[in-house]
GULUMVEX-364056 format. One line per 3 residues: their letters; for each residue x, y, z of N, C-alpha, C, O, CB. Coordinates in Angstrom, 3 decimals. Glycine has a CB too. Layout:
! GULUMVEX-364056
a = X:Y:Z:X:Y:Z:X:Y:Z:X:Y:Z:X:Y:Z; ...
END
This chain:
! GULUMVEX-364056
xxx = 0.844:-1.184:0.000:0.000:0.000:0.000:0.886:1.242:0.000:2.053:1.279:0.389:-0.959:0.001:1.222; 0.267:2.118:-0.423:1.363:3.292:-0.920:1.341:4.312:0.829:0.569:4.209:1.782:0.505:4.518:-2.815; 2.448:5.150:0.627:2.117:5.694:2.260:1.383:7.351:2.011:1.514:8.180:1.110:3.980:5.852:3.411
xxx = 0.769:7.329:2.983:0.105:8.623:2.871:1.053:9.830:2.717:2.239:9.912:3.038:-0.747:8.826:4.072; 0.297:10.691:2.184:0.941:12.151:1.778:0.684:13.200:2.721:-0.370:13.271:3.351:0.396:12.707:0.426; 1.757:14.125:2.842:0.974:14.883:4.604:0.023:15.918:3.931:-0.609:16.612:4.727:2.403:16.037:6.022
xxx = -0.242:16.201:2.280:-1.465:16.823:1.990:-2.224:16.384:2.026:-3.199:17.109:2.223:-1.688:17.260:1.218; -2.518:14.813:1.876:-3.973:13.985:1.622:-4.328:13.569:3.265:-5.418:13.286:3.763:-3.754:12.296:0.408; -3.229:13.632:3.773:-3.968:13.461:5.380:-4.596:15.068:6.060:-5.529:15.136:6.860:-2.474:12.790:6.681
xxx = -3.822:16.271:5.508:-4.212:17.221:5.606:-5.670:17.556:5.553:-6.449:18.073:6.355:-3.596:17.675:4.959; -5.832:16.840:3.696:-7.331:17.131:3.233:-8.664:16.173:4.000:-9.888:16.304:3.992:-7.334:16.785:1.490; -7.863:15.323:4.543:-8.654:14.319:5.055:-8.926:15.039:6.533:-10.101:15.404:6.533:-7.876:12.758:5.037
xxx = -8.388:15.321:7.579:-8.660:15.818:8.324:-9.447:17.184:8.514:-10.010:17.527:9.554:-7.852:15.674:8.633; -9.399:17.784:7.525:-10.054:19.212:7.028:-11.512:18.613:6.794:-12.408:19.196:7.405:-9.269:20.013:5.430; -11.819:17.706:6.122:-12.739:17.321:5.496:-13.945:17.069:6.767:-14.996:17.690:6.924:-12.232:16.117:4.589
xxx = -13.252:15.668:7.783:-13.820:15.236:8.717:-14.407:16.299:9.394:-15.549:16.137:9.824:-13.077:14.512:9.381; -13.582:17.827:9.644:-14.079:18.602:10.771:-14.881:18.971:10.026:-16.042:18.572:10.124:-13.348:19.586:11.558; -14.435:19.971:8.923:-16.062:20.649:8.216:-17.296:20.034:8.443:-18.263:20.551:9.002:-16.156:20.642:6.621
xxx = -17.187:18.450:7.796:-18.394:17.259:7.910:-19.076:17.734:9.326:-20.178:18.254:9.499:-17.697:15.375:8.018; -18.084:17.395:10.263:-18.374:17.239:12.067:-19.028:18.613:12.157:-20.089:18.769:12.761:-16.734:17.079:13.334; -18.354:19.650:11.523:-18.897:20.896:12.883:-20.685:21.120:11.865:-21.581:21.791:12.379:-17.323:23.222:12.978
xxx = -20.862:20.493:10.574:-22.058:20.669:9.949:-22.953:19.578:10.234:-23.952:19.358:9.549:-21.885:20.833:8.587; -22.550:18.757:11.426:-23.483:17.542:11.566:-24.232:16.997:10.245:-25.445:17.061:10.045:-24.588:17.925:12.594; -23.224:16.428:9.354:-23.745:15.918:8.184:-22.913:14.972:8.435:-21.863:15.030:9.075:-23.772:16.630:6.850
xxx = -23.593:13.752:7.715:-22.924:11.791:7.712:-21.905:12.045:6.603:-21.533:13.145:6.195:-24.362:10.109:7.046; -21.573:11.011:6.247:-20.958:10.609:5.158:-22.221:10.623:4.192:-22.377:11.742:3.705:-20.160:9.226:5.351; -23.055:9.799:3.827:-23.739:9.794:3.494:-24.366:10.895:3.101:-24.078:11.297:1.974:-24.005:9.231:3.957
xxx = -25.311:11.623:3.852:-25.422:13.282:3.764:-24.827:13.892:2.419:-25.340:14.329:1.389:-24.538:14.012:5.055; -23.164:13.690:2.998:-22.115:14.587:2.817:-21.740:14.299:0.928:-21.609:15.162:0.060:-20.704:14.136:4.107; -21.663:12.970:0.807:-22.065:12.566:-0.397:-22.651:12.795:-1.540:-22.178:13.143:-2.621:-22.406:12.069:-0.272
xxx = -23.908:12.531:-1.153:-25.449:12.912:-1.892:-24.972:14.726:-2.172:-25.168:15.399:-3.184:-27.301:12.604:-0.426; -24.627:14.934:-1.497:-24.725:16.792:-1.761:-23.754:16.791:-2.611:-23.966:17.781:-3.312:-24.385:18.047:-0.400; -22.638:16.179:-3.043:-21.414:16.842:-3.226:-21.368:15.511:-4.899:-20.532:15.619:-5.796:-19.955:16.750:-1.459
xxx = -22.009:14.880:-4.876:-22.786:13.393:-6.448:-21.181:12.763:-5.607:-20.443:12.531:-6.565:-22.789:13.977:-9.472; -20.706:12.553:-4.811:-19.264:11.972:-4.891:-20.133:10.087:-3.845:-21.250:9.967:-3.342:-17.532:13.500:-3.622; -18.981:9.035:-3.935:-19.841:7.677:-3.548:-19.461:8.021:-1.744:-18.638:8.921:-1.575:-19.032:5.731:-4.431
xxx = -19.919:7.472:-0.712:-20.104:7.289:0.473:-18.898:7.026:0.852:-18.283:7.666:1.705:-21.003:6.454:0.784; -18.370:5.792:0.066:-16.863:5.343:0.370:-15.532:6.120:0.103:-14.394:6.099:0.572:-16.659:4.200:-0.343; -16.178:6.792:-0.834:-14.780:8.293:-1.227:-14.933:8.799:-0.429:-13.844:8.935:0.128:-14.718:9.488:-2.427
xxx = -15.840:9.348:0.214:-15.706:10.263:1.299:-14.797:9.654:2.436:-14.080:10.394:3.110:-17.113:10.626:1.833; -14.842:8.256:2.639:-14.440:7.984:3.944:-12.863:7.673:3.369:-11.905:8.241:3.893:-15.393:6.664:4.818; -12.725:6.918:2.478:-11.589:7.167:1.870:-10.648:8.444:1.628:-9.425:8.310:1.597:-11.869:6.792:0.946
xxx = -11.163:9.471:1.487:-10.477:10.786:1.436:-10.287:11.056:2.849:-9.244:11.698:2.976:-11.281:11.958:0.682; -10.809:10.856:3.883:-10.911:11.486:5.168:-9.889:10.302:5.663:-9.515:10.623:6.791:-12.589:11.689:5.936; -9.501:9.503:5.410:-8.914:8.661:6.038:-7.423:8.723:5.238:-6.635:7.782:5.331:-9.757:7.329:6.075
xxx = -7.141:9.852:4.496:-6.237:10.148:3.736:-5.759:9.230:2.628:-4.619:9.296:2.170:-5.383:10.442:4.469; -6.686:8.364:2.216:-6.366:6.820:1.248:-5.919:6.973:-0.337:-5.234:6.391:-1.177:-7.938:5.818:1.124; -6.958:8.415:-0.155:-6.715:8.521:-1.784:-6.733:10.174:-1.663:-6.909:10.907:-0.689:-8.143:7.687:-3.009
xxx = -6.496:10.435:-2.962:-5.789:11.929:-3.371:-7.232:12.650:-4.091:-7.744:11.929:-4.948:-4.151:11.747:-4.767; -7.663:13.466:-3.935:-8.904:13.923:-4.363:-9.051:14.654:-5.620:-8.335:15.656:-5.623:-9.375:14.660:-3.437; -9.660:14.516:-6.574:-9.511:15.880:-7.669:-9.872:17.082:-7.545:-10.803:17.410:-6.810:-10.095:15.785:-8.749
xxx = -9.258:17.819:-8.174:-9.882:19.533:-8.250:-11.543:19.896:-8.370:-12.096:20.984:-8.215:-9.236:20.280:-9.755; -12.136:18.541:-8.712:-13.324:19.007:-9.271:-13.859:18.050:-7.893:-14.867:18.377:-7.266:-13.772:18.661:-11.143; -13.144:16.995:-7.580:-13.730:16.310:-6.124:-14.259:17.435:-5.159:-15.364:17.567:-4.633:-12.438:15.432:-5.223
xxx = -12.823:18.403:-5.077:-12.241:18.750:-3.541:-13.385:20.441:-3.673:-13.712:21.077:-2.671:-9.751:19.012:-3.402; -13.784:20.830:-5.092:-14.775:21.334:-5.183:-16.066:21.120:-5.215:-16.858:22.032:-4.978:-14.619:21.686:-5.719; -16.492:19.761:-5.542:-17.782:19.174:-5.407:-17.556:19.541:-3.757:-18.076:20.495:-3.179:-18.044:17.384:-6.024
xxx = -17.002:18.927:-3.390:-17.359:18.954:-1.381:-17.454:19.778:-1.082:-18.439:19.838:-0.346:-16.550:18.572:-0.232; -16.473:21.595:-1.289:-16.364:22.434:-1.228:-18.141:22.902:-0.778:-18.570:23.214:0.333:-15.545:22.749:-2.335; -18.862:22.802:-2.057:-19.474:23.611:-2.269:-20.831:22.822:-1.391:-21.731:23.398:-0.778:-19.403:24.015:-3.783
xxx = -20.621:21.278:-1.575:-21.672:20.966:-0.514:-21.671:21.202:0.926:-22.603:20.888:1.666:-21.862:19.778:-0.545; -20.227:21.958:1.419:-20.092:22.600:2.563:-19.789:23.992:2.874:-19.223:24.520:3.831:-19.367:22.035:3.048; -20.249:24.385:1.947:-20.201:25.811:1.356:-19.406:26.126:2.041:-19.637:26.638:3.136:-21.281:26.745:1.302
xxx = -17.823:25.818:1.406:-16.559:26.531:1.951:-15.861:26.718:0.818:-16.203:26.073:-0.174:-15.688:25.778:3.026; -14.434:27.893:0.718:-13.935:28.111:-0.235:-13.580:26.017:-0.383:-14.082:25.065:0.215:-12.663:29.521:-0.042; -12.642:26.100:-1.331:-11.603:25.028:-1.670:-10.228:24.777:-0.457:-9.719:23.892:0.230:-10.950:25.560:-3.227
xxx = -10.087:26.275:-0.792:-8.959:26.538:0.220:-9.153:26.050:1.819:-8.249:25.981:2.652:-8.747:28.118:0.221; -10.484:25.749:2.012:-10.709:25.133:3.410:-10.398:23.981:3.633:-10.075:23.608:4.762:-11.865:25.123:3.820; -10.437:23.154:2.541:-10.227:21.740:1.882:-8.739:21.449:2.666:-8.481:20.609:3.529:-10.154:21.762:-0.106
xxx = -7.842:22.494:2.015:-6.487:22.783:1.815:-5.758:23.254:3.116:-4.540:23.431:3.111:-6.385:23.804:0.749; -6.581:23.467:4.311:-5.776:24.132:5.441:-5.522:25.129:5.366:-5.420:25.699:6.453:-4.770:23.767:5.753; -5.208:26.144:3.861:-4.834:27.704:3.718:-5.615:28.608:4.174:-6.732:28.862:3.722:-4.688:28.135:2.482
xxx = -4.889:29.335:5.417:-5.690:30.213:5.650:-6.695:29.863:7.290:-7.638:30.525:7.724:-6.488:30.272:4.217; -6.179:28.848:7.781:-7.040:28.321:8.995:-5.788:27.622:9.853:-6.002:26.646:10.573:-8.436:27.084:8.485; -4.588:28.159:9.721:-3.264:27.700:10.575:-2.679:26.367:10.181:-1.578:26.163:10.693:-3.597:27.565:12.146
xxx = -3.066:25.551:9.518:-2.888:24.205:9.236:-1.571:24.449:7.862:-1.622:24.858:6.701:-4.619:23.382:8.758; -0.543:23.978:8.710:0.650:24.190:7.534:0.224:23.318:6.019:-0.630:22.435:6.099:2.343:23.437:8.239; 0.722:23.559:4.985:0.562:22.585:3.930:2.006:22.766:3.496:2.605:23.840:3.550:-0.667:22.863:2.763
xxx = 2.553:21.521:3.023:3.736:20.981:2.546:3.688:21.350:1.495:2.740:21.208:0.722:4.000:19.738:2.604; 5.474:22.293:1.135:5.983:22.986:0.469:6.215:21.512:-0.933:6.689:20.399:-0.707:7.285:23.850:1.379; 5.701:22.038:-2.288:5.680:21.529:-3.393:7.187:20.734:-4.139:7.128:20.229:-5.260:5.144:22.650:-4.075
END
């Protein structure tokens, strides 16, 4: 198995809180955003790497920039490219 990336655990942890502080499921969180139940938990669990158009589908079903996705801008360092 490949090892996690400290952005995809980044996005994964970003993800979980938004989810948490909007009391929305996975499920929920899903349906709003057309993405499957298991991506979600998969992304939050840092498994897989999300697309631009993913990390905006969610975005917008949690009506947050992208950049919330990303840690920028909310103290959460992101690893230099």
């Amino acid at each position: 198995m490949a090892e996690k990336s400290e952005i995809d655990i980044a996005v994964g942890r970003a993800l979980n809180r938004l989810r948490g502080e909007r009391g929305l499921t996975v499920t929920a969180l899903a349906e709003g955003a057309g993405v499957s139940p298991p991506m979600i938990s998969r992304i939050e669990k840092g498994q897989v790497s999300p697309s631009l158009s993913t990390l905006a589908a969610l975005a917008g079903a949690l009506q947050v920039p992208v950049m919330a996705l990303l840690g920028i801008g909310m103290g959460l360092a992101v690893p230099p490219l």
